[in-house]
C-alpha positions in Angstrom: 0.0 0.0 0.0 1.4 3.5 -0.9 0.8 6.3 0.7 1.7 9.9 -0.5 4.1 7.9 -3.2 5.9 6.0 -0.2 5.5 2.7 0.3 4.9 0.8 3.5 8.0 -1.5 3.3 10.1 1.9 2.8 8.5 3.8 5.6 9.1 0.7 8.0 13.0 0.3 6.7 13.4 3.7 7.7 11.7 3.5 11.3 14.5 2.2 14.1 13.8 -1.5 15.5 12.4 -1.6 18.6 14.1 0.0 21.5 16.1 -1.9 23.8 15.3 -2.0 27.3 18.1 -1.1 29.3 16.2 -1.0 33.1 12.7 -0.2 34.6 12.4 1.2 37.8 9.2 0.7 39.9 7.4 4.4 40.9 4.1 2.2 42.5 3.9 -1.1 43.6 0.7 -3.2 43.7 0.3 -6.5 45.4 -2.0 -7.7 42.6 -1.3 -6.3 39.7 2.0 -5.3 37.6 3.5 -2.5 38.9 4.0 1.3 37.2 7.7 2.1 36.0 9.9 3.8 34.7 11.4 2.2 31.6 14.9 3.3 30.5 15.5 2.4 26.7 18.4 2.4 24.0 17.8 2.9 20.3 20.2 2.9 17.3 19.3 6.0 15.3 18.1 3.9 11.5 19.8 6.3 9.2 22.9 7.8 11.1 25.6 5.2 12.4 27.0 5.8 15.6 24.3 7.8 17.5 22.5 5.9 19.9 19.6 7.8 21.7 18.0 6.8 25.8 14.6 7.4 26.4 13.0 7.0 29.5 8.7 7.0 29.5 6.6 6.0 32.7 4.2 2.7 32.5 1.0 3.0 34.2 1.2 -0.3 35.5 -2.3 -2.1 36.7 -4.7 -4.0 34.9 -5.6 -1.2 32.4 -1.9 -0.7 31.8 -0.8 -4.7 31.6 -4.0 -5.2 28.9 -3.0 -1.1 27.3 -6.1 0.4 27.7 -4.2 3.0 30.1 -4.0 6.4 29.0 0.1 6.4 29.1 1.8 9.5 30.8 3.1 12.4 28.0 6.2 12.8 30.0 9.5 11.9 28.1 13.5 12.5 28.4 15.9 11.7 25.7 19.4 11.9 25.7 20.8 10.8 22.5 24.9 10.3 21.9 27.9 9.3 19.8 28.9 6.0 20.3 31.2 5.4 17.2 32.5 7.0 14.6 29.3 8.6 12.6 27.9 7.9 9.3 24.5 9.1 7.6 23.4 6.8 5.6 20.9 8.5 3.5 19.1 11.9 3.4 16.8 12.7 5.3 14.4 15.6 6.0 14.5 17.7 9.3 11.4 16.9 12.0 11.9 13.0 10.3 10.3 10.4 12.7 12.9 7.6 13.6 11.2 6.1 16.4 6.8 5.8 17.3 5.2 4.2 20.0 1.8 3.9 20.7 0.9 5.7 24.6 -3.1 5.0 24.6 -5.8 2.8 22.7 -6.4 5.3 20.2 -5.0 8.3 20.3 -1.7 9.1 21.9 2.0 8.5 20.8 5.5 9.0 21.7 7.9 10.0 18.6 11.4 11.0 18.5 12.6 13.3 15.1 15.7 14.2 14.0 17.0 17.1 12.5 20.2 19.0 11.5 21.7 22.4 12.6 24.0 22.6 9.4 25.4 25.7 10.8 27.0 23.7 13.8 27.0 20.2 12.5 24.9 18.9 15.3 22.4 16.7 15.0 19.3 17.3 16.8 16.6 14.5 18.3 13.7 15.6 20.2 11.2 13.2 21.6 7.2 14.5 22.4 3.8 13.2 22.8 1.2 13.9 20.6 -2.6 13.5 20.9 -4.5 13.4 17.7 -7.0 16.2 18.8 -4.8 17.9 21.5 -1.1 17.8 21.9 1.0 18.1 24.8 3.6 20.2 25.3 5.5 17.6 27.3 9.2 17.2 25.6 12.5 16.6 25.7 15.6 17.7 23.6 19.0 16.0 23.0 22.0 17.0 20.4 24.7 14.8 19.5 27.6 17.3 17.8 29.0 15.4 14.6 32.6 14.7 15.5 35.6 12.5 13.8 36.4 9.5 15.3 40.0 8.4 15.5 41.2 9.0 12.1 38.0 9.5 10.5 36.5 12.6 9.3 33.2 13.6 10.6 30.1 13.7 7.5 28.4 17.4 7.5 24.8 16.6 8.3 23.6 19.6 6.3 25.0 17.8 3.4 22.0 15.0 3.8 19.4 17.1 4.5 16.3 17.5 2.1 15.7 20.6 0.9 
């Protein structure tokens, strides 16, 4: 299925895998039921080799939360960094959506989009929660400067940017 001349398969290769979790810390206990969290994840940026991004979102916990008919939390950090030496892999076009998770039933979701101040060679993530009919303004910025490593030379991100 196509959709604005993109296809699905192409949309999904350029999405990250799913996150990997790294550690949960419980907020609430309850006897009963699963506990709420905090979830601490790691994700490999799709298109840009060598930036790895944390994210940390809250888990309602419960019944409602264990069978996701809670109403996640917006709240979100990110903190994304150079782990190796970097290479962008393909253009891209700023605000582009590298990682989506579902936060309610219907209607909520937690991105994170990357962009590129050319001027400073410094990639930018941010990480937000959107509602379809009202947003939140709950979000969380992190920039990863592009760098050499060891003998190689760093890309210029504004060079795989689309216009």
């Amino acid at each position: 299925m196509a959709v604005l001349g993109i296809s699905a398969p192409a949309i999904a290769q350029q999405l990250a895998d799913d996150p990997q979790l790294i550690f949960q810390k419980t907020t609430v206990w309850r006897m009963l039921s699963p506990n709420a969290t905090l979830d601490t994840f790691v994700i490999d940026d799709p298109l840009v080799e060598g930036v790895a991004c944390y994210f940390t979102l809250p888990r309602v916990g419960g019944w409602k939360g264990w069978a996701g008919f809670a109403d996640e939390s917006s709240v979100t950090s990110i903190a994304c960094r150079q782990v190796g030496p970097i290479k962008i892999t393909s253009k891209f076009s700023q605000g582009e959506e590298i990682y989506r998770e579902r936060r309610s039933l219907f209607w909520k979701k937690m991105q994170i989009v990357r962009g590129c101040d050319a001027q400073r060679n410094v990639l930018v993530y941010l990480s937000y929660t959107d509602r379809l009919i009202e947003g939140s303004p709950q979000n969380s910025t992190s920039t990863v400067p592009v760098m050499p490593w060891g003998n190689e030379q760093a890309p210029k991100c504004g060079d795989f940017v689309n216009p």
